[in-house]
C-alpha positions as CSV (number, residue, x, y, z in Angstrom):
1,X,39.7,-14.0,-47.4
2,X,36.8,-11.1,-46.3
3,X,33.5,-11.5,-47.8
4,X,32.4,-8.9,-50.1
5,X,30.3,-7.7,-46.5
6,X,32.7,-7.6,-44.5
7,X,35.1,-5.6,-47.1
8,X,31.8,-3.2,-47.2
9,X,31.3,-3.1,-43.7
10,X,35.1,-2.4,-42.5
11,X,35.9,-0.2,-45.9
12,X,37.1,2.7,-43.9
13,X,39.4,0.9,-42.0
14,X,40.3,-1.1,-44.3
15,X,41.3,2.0,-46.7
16,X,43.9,2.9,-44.0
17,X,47.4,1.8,-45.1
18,X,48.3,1.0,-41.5
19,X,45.3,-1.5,-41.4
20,X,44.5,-2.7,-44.6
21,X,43.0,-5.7,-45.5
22,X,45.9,-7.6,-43.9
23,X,45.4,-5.8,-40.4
24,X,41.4,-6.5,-41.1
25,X,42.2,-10.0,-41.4
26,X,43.9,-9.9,-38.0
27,X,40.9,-8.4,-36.2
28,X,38.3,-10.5,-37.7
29,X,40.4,-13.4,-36.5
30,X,41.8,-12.1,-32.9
31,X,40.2,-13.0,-29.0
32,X,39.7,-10.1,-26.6
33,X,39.1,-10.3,-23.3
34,X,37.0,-7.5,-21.5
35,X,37.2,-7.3,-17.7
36,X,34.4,-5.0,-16.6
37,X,31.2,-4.0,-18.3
38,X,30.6,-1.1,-17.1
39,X,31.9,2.9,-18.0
40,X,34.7,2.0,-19.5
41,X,34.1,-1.6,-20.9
42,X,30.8,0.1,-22.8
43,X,32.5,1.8,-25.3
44,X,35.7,-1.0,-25.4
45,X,33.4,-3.7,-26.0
46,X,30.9,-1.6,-28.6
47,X,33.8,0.0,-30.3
48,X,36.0,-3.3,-30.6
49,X,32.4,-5.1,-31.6
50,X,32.0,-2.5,-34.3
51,X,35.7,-2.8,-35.9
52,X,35.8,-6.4,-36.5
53,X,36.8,-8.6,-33.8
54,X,35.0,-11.6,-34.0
55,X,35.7,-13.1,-30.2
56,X,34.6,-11.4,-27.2
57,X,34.4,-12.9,-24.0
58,X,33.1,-10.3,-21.6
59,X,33.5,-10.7,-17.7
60,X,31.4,-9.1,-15.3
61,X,29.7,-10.5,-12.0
62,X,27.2,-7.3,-11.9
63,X,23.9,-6.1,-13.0
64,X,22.5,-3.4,-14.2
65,X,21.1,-1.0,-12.1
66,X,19.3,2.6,-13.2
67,X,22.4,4.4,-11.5
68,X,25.0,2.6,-14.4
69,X,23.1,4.7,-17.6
70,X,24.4,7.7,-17.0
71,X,27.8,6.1,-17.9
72,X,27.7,2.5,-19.1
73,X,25.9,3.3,-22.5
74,X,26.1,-0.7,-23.4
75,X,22.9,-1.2,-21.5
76,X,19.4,0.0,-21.4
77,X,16.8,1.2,-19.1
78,X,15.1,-2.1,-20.1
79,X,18.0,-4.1,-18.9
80,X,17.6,-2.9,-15.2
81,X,18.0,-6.2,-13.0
82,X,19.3,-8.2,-15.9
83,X,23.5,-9.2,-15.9
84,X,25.7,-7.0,-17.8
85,X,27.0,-9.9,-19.6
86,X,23.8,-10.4,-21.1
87,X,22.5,-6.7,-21.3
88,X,26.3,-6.2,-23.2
89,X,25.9,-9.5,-25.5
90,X,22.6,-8.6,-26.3
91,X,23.2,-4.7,-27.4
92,X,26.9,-5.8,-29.1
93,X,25.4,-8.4,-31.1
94,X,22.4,-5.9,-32.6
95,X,25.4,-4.3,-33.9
96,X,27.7,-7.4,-35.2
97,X,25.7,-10.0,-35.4
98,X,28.8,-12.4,-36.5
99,X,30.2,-11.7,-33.3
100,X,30.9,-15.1,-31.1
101,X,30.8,-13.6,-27.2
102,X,31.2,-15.9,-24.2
103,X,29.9,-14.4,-21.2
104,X,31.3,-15.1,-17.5
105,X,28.8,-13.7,-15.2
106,X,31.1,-14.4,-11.7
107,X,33.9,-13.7,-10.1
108,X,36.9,-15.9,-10.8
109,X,39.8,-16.7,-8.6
110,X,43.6,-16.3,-10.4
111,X,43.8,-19.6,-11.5
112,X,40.3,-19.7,-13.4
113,X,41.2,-16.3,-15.0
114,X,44.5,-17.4,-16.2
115,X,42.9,-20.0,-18.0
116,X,40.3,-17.7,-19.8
117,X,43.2,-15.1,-20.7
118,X,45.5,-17.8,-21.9
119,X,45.9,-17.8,-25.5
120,X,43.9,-14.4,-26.0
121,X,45.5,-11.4,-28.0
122,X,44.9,-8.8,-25.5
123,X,42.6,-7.9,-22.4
124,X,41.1,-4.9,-21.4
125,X,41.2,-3.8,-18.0
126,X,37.8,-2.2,-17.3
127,X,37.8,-3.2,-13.2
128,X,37.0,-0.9,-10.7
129,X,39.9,-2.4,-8.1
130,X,43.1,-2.5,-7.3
131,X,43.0,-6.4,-5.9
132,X,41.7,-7.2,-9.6
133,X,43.9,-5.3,-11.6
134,X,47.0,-6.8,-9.7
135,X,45.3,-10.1,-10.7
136,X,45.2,-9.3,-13.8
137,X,48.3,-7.7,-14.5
138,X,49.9,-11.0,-12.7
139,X,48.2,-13.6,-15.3
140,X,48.9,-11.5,-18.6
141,X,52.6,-11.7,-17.5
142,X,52.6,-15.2,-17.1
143,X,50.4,-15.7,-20.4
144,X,51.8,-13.0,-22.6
145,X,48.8,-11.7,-23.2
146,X,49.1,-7.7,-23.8
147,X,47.1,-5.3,-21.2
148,X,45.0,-2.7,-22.1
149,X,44.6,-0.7,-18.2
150,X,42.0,2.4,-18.0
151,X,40.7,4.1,-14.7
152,X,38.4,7.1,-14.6
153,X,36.7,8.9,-11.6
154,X,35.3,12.0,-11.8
155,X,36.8,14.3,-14.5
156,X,39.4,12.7,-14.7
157,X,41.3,9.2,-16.8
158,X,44.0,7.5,-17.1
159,X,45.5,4.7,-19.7
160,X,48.4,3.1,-20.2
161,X,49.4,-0.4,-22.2
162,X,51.7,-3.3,-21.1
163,X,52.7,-5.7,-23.8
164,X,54.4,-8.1,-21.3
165,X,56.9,-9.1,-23.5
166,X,60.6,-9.6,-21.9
167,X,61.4,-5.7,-22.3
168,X,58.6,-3.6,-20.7
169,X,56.9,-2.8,-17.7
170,X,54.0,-4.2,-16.6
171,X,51.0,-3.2,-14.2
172,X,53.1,-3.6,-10.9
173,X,56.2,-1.4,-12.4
174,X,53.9,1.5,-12.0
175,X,52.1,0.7,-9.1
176,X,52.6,-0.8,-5.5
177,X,50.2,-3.1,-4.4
178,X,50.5,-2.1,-0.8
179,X,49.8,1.6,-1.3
180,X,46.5,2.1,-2.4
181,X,42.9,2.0,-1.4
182,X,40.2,1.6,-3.9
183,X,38.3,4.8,-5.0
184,X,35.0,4.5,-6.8
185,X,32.4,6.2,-8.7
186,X,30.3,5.2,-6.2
187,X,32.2,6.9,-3.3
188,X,33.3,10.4,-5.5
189,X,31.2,10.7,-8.7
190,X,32.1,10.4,-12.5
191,X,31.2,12.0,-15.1
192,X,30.2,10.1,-18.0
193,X,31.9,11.1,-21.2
194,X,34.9,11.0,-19.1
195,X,35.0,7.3,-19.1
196,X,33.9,7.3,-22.8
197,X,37.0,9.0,-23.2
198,X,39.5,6.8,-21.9
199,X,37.3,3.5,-22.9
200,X,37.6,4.8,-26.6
201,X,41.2,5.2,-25.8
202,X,41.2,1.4,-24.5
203,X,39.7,0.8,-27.7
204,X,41.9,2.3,-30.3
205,X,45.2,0.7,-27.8
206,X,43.9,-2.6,-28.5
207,X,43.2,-2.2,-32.3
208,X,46.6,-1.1,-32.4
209,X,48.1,-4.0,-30.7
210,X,46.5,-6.2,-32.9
211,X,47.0,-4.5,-36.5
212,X,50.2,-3.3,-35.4
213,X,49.3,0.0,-36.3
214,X,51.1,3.1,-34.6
215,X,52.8,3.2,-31.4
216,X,50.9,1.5,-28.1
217,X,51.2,3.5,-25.0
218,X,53.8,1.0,-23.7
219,X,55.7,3.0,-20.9
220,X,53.3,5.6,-21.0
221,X,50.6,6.9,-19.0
222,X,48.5,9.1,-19.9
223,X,46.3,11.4,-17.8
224,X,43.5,13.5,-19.1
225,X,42.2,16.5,-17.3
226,X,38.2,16.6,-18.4
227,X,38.1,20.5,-16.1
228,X,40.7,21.5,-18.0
229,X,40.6,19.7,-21.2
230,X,44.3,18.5,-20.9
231,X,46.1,15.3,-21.3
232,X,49.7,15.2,-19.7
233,X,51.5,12.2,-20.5
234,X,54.4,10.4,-17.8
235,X,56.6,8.0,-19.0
236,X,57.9,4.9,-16.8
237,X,60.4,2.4,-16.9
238,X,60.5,-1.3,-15.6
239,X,62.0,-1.6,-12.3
240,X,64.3,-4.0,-12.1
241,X,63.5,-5.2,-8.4
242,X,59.8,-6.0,-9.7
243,X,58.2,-9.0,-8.1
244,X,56.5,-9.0,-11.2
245,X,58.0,-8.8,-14.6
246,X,61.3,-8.8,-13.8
């Protein structure tokens, strides 16, 4: 049962007939994973905080430096030099204090992060390389875990979900491993509501997942335009010669 708080707290979603106090119940008792705390894990982690998940755990091996607050709004100007696990936990508690976060503050080889994905109800993927996301995309598949994937670099995003279940694509469906160099903000610039964008977007996927609510993007990427204002949307298919999924 909610507590009369947590029926005030969550009383918009919770007036929602795709939610309802049944799909509260399911976010108040799910486990996220965030890869990344950085432009696009801010607003994941803060908006996912915020609509009831109670278990976080937050990955990131960085720390916060004065460049990341034009774009990663989780942290402060007071958190320079201090890890983003911490910086995050610290600002996403402020807002939901019943929040329980684990914090991993290194990088972890495939077998360690299978074992902190295992048995979670979805990740978001908030990494800024390819190496990591193929990591990724290889222990959800072998976990079931569903995969919440967003990219951004400079006006424009990208998101797409993979439920790795036995019909859908996953991660390696859409792209090849052996054809693509990392790009970053670092290297070509971002601009920052851009990534707010799409990490809202990463957001609302994995509230979705969860409740059930709506359609995820499964076989669906989406790619917004910030110049131009315009999202185009590609749909894909699971190839069948996938060293992955299939």
């Amino acid at each position: 049962m909610l507590t009369d708080e947590q029926l005030l707290t969550y009383s918009r979603q919770i007036m929602l007939p795709q939610i309802d106090i049944e799909g509260q119940k399911k976010l108040i008792d799910s486990e996220v994973v965030i890869l990344g705390l950085g432009g696009l894990g801010s607003p994941v982690a803060m908006y996912l905080a915020t609509s009831g998940i109670a278990n976080i755990t937050l990955i990131d091996d960085d720390k916060v430096e004065l460049s990341n607050l034009q774009r990663q709004i989780i942290h402060r100007a007071s958190s320079q030099g201090q890890e983003k696990v911490l910086s995050a936990k610290a600002n996403l508690l402020s807002l939901n204090p019943e929040l329980r976060i684990n914090t991993i503050n290194y990088r972890l080889n495939e077998e360690a992060l299978g074992e902190v994905i295992k048995g979670a109800d979805a990740v978001a993927d908030c990494c800024d390389n390819f190496a990591t996301r193929f990591m990724l995309n290889r222990q959800c598949h072998q976990h079931n875990v569903p995969l919440i994937s967003g990219a951004a670099i400079r006006w424009e995003g990208q998101l797409t979900t993979f439920m790795m279940d036995q019909e859908s694509p996953c991660y390696r469906c859409l792209y090849d491993e052996d054809s693509f160099t990392d790009e970053t903000c670092a290297q070509n610039g971002v601009v920052g509501p851009v990534v707010g964008i799409i990490g809202s977007m990463q957001a609302l996927e994995v509230i979705k997942v969860i409740t059930g609510a709506g359609k995820p993007a499964v076989g669906q990427l989406t790619l917004f335009d910030g110049l131009e204002n315009r999202c185009t949307q590609i749909k894909y298919n699971r190839k069948s010669d996938c060293p992955v999924c299939s």
